[in-house]
Backbone bond lengths (Angstrom), bond angles and torsions (degrees), N, CA, C in turn:
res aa  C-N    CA-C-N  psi(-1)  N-CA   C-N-CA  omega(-1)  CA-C   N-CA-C  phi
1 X - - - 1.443 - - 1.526 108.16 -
2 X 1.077 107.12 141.74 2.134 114.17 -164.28 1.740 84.61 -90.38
3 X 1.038 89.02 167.23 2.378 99.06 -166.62 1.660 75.81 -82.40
4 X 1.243 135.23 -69.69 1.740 103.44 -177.25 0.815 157.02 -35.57
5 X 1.772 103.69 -12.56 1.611 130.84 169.19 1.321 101.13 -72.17
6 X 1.751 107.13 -53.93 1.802 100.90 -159.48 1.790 85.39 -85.85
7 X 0.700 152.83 -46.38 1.431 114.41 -172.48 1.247 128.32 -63.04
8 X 1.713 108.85 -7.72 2.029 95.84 167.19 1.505 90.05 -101.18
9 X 1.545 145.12 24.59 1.493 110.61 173.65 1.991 74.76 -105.80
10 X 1.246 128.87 -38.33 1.326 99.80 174.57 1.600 140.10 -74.73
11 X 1.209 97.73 -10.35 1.386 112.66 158.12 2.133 111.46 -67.87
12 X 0.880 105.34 -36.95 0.987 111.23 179.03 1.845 119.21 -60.66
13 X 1.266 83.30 -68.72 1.593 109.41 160.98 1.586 117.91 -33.24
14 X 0.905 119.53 -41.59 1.758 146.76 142.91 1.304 116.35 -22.10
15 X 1.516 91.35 -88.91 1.644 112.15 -175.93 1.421 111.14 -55.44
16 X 1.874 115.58 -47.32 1.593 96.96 179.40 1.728 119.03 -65.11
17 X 1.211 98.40 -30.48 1.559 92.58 172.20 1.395 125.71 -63.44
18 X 1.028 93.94 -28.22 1.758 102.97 176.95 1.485 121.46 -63.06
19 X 1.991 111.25 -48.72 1.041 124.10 174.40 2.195 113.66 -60.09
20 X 1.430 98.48 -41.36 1.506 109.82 -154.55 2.166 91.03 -72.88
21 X 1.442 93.56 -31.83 1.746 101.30 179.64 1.750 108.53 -76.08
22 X 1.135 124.56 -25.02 1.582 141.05 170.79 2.133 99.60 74.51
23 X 1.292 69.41 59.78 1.719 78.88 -170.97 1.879 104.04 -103.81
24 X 1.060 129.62 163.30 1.824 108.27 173.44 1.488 84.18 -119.49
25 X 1.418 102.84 169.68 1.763 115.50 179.57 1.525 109.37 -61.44
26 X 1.355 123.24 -37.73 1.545 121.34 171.76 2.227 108.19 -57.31
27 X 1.238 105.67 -22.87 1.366 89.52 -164.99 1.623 95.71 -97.34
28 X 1.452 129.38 -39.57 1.324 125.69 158.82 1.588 122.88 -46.20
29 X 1.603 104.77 -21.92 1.357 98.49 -176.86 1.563 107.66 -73.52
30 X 1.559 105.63 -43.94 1.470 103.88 -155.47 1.641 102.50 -86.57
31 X 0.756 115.61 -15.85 1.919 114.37 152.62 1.283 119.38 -45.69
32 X 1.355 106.31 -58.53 1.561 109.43 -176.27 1.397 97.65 -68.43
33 X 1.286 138.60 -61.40 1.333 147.19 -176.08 1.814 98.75 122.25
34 X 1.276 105.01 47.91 1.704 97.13 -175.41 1.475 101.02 -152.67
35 X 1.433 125.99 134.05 0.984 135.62 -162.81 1.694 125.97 -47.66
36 X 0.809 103.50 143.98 1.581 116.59 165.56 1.914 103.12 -35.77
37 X 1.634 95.98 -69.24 1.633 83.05 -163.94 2.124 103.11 -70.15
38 X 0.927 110.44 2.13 1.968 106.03 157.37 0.777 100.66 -73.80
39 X 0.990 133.60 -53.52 1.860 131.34 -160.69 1.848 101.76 -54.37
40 X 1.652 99.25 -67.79 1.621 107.82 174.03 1.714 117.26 -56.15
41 X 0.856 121.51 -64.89 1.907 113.34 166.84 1.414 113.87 -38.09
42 X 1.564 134.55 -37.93 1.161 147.97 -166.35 1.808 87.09 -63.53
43 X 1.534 103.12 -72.15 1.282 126.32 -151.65 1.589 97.12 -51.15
44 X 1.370 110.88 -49.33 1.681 118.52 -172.08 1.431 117.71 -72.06
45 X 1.640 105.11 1.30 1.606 97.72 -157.14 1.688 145.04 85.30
46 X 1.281 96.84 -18.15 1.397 126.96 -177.89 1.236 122.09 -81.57
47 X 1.268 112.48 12.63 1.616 114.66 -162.31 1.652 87.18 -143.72
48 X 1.457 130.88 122.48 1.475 144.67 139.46 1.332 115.43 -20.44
49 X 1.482 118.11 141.55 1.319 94.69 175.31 1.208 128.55 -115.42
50 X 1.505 105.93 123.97 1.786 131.19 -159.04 1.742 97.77 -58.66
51 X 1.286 135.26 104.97 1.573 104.32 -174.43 1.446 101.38 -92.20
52 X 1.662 150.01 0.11 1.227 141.92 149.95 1.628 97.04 -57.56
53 X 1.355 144.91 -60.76 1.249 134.94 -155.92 1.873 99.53 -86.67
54 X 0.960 111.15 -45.46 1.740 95.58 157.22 0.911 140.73 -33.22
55 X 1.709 107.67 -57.26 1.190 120.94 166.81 1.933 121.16 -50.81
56 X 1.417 106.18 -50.92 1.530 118.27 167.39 1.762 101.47 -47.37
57 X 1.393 137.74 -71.83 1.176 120.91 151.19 1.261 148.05 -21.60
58 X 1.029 125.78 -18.63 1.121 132.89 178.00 1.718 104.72 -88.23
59 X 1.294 105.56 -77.64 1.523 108.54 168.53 1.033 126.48 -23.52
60 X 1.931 111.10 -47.61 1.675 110.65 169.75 1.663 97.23 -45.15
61 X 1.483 108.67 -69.38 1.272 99.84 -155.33 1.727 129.26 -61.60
62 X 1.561 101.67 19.98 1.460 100.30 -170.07 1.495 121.67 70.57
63 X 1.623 117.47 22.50 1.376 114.17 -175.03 1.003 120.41 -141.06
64 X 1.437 138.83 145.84 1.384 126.17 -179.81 1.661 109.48 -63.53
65 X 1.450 104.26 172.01 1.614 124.31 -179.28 1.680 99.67 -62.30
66 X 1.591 96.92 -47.42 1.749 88.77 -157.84 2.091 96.69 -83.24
67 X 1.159 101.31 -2.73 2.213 93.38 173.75 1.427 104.83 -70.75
68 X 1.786 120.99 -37.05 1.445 154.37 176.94 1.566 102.13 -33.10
69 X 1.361 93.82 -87.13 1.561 122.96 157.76 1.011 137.12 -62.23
70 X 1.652 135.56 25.68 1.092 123.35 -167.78 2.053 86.57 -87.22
71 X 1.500 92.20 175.48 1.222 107.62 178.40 1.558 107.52 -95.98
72 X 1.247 110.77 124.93 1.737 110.37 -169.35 1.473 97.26 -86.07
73 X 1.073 152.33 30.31 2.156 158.15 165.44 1.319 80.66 -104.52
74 X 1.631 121.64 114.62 1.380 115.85 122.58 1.221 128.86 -6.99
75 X 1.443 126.59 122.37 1.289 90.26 160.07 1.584 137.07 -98.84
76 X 1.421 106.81 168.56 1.803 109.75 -163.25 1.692 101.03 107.83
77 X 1.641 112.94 -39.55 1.349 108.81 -174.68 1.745 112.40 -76.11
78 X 1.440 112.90 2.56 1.687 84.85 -153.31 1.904 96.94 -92.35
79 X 1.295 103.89 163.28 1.439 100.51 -166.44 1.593 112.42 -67.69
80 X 0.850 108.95 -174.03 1.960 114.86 175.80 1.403 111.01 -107.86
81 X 1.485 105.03 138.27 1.518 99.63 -154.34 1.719 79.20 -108.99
C-alpha cells in the first residue's frame, strides 16, 4: 500500500469514528488540542502523519496509537510489491 493509500484509509478511520461518535472536527480537534484544519487534512489524507498529534487523537478518541494505525491488509494477504 503507497503512504497515500494509508493516510486516506487512516484518515478515514478518523472520519467514521468521528461521524458514528456525532462529534464535528472542531470538537475532536480541541480534545486532542490540535487544530481543526489537522483534523480536516488528516481526514482527506492530505496531512503527513504527525505521530505526537496522532497520538493526541487517538486519546481523544479513547484508543490506543497502534488501534489508530493498525494496518487494514490482513496479514499474509497483502500483495508482493
Amino acid at each position: 500500500m503507497s503512504d497515500a493509500a494509508y493516510r486516506r484509509v487512516v484518515g478515514k478511520r478518523i472520519r467514521v469514528w468521528r461521524v458514528l461518535h456525532e462529534r464535528s472536527q472542531d470538537e475532536l480537534a480541541a480534545a486532542a488540542g490540535v487544530t481543526r484544519n489537522f483534523v480536516s487534512a488528516i481526514e482527506r489524507g492530505a496531512q503527513g502523519l504527525d505521530a505526537v498529534r496522532l497520538r493526541r487523537l487517538a486519546a481523544a478518541m479513547d484508543m490506543s496509537l497502534a488501534e489508530l494505525l493498525a494496518d487494514p491488509e490482513p496479514a499474509g494477504l497483502t500483495a508482493r510489491r
